[in-house]
N, C-alpha and C positions, 0 to 999 in steps of 0.2 A: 568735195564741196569747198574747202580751203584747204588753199597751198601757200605755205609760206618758206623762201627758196632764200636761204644766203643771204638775209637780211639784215642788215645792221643801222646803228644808229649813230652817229660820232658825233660829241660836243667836244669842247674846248676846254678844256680843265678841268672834265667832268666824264661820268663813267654812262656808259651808253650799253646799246647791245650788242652785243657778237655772233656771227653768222647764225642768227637763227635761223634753225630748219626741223621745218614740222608737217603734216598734212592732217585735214578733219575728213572723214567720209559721213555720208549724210546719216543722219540720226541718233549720232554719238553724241552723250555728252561728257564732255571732258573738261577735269578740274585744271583749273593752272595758280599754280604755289610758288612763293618763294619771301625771303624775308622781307623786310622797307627797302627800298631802293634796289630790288635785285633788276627791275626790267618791266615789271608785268605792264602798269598804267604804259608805260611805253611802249611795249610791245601790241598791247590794244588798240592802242590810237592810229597806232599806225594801221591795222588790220583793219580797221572801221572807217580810214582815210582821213584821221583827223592830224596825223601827221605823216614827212614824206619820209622812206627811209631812205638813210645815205648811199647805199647800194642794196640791193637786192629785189627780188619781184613776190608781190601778191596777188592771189589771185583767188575769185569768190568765182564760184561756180562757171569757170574757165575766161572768166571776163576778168583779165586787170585791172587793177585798182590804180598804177598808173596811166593806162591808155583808155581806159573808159570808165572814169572816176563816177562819174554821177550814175549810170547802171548797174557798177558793181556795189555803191552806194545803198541803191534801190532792194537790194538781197540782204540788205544786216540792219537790224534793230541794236541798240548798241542803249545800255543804262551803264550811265554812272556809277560811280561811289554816291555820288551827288546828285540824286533826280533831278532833272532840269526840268523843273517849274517855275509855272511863274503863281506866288499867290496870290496873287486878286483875282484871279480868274477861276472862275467857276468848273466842277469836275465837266460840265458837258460842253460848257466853250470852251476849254481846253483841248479838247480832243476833238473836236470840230477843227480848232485851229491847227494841229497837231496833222490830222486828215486832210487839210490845207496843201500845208508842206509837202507832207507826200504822196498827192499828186492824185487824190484816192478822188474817180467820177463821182459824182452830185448824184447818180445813179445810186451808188455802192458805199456811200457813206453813209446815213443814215443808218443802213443793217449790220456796214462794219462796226458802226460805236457800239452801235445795241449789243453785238454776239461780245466785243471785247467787256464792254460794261457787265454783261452775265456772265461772262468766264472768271473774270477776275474779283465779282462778288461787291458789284460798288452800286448794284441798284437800290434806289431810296438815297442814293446820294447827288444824284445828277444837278442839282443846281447849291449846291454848300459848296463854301469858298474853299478852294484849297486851301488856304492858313489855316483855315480851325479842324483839316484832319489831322488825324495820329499820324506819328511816324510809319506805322505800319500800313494804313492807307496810303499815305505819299509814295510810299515805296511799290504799292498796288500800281497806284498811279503812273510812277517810273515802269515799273512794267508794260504796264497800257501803252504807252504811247514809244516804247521798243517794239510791239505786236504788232499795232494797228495795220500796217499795212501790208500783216501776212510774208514775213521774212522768212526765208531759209534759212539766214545762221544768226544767232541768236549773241551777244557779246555782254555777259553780265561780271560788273568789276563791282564785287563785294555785296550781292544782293540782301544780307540778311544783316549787315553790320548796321547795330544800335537799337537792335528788333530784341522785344520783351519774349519769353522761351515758346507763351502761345503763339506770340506773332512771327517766328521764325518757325515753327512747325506748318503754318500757313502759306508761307513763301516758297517753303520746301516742295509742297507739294504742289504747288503751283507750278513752280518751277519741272518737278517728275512730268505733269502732265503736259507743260509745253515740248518736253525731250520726247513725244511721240511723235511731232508733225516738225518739228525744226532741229535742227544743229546748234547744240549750243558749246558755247568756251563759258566755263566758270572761274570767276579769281575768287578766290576766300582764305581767311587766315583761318579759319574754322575746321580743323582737319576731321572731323568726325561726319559733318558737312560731302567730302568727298566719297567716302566710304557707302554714305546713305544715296548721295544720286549720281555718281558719276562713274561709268566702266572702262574711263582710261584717265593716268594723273599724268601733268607735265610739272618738271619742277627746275626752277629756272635760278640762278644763283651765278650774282658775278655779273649779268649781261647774258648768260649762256645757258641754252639747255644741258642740263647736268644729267635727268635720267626723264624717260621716257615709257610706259607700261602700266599694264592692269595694274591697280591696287593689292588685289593676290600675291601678283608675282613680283613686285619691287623687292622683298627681300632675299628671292633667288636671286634674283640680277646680282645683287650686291653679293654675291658669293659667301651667305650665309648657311651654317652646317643643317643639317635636316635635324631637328631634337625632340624630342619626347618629354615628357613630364610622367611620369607612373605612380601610383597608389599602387601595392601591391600585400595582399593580406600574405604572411607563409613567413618562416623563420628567416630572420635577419641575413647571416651570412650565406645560406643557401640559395637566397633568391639574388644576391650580389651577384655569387659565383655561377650563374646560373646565366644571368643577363652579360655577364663577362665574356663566357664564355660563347657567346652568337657570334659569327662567323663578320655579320655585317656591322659590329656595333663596336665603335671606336673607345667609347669614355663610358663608364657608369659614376654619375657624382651624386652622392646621397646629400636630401637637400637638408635645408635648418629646420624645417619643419616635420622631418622623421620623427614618428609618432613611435617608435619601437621603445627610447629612451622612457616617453613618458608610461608606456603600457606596462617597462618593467620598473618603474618606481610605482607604478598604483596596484602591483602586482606585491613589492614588498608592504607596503602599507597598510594594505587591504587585512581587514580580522581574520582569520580564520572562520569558517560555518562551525556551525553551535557543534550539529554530529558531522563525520568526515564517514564518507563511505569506507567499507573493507578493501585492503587491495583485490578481494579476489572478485569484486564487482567493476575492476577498469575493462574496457572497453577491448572488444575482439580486435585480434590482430588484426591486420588487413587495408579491404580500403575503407573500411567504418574508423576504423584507428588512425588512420593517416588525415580523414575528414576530422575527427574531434580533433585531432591535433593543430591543422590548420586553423580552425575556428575558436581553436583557443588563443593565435599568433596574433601578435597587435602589426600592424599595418607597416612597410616601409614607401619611403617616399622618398624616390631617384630623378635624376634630370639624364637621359642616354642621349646621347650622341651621336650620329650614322657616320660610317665611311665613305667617302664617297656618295655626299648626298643622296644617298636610297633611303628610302621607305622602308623605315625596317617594323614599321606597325604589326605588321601581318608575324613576321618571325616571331615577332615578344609575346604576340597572341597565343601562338600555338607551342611554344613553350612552355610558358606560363599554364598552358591547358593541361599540358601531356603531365607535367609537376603536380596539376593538382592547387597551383597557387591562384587563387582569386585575382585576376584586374579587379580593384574599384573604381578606377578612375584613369583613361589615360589622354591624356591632349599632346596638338603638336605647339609647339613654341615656333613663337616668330617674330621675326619684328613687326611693333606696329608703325601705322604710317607717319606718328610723333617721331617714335626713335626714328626712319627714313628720313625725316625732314631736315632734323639735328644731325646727323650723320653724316648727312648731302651738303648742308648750308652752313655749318658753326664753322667754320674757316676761311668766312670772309674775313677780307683782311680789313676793309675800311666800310667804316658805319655810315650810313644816312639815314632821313628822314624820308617820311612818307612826301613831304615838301621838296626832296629835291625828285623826288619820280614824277611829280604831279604837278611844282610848275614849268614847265617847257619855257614859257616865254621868257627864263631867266635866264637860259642856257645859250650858250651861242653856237650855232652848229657849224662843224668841220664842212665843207665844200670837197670832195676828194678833186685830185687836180685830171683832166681833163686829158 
């Protein structure tokens, strides 16, 4: 659906992009991250044709963006940061004007406003000024008039930025249900945002795509260890020496919140019971005796390790099984896409503003020579 091949952007004493290379296949929606001024509004503009790059080729569903600007034009809806409204204009002459533009028959207009006005929930508004809606409606709005003409790929830069938490859960899912019939690119500084609608993140740093990948998988990429977190009920050093000893498990680190410490201070602490059974009423030997003993162990809590990134879940299971020692609890650790972002991006070397991605026309562009 989009290709974008070797594409750069050169200014003049100012930082641009670098061969970016990426491809969208249709139905995907994909987030795109990175700090102020890493590239994104630049890299958009250009994808949508509202600017040219210094070298390289785009291409919207195999029509270039240089060689058949106004058709490949015709396939992308493209919102702002900044809905481009106008407010004195009314929600339905707006979108009348808007279906104007693009090019929608006097046939197919009327049904087109009608189905976008019911999708995106703006009926009983059709003759109120745009000024006097909410932010959130504007931003409906902005939406609306990206649809209207039924686009294949979809270019939304920061859809939910300065939306109240109801009005961003509205947008969201606005957005999920546009990601059934179109292609979208999402930019959001909102990383929690990607994780809820999007099944592939780009994250761009510098001018450059830095990494590329499922949300899932960004923390493999990054050559991070396979780790475990365990609650484990059964005697302290037993269950260390135990998880040590697995063939596949590199590290056992018992965390700060090992509960064994506190089980044997509440264990001194604790009164005595009024009467104390006889010894000759302790518990048969066996596995009834190895059970009360378990269930009388206060908990440990380890962080393991794998070798060689394996899955060592399954080992620790049936360990732990064969011992007799309870799992309560075991998760796998990972990084989440916060840590990914900081990881990828805190070693930029020189700061900007969202101001120098976003005005262009301050910038003066490199010419490559000929």
């Amino acid at each position: 659906m989009l290709e974008v091949k070797q594409v750069s952007k050169l200014y003049e004493n100012q930082r641009g992009v670098h061969n970016i290379d990426f491809s969208m296949s249709r139905g995907e929606i994909v987030g795109f991250l990175g700090p102020n001024g890493a590239g994104k509004t630049t890299t958009m503009r250009m994808i949508t044709g509202y600017l040219n790059p210094t070298v390289g080729s785009i291409t919207i569903d195999g029509l270039s963006m240089s060689n058949h600007p106004k058709k490949a034009r015709q396939k992308i809806g493209y919102l702002p940061e900044t809905p481009p409204l106008y407010p004195e204009m009314t929600v339905q002459g707006y979108l009348e004007f808007i279906a104007d533009l693009r090019g929608i028959p006097g046939k197919d207009k009327k049904r087109r406003i009608g189905e976008v006005i019911e999708r995106l929930g703006l009926q009983g508004r059709e003759r109120q000024i745009i000024r006097g809606l909410s932010k959130g409606y504007k931003q409906r709005m902005g939406l609306a008039q990206a649809i209207i003409h039924n686009p294949d790929l979809l270019v939304l830069d920061e859809p939910t930025s300065g939306l109240d938490p109801k009005q961003i859960i509205e947008i969201r899912q606005l957005i999920r249900e546009l990601g059934e019939n179109h292609t979208v690119l999402l930019s959001t500084h909102i990383l929690p945002e990607i994780n809820t609608l999007c099944n592939r993140v780009l994250i761009i740093n510098q001018g450059r795509i830095v990494m590329d990948g499922h949300p899932d998988q960004l923390a493999n990429s990054l050559g991070e260890r396979f780790e475990v977190s365990l609650e484990i009920k059964g005697p302290r050093q037993a269950v260390l020496a135990e998880l040590r000893g697995l063939p596949h498990i590199a590290s056992v680190q018992p965390l700060a919140a090992d509960a064994s410490a506190a089980g044997t201070a509440a264990a001194a602490t604790t009164p005595a019971a009024p009467e104390q059974q006889p010894e000759q009423d302790a518990p048969e030997q066996g596995a009834g005796a190895e059970a009360a003993t378990v269930a009388d162990e206060p908990t440990v809590k380890v962080l393991v390790s794998a070798k060689d990134n394996a899955d060592i879940r399954e080992e620790i299971f049936y360990r732990m099984a064969e011992r007799r020692y309870p799992i309560l609890a075991m998760k796998r650790e990972s990084l989440s896409l916060e840590d990914i972002f900081l990881k990828l991006t805190t070693n930029e070397a020189v700061e900007t503003s969202d101001d120098e991605d976003d005005n262009e026309s301050t910038k003066a562009e490199v010419t490559p020579n000929a």
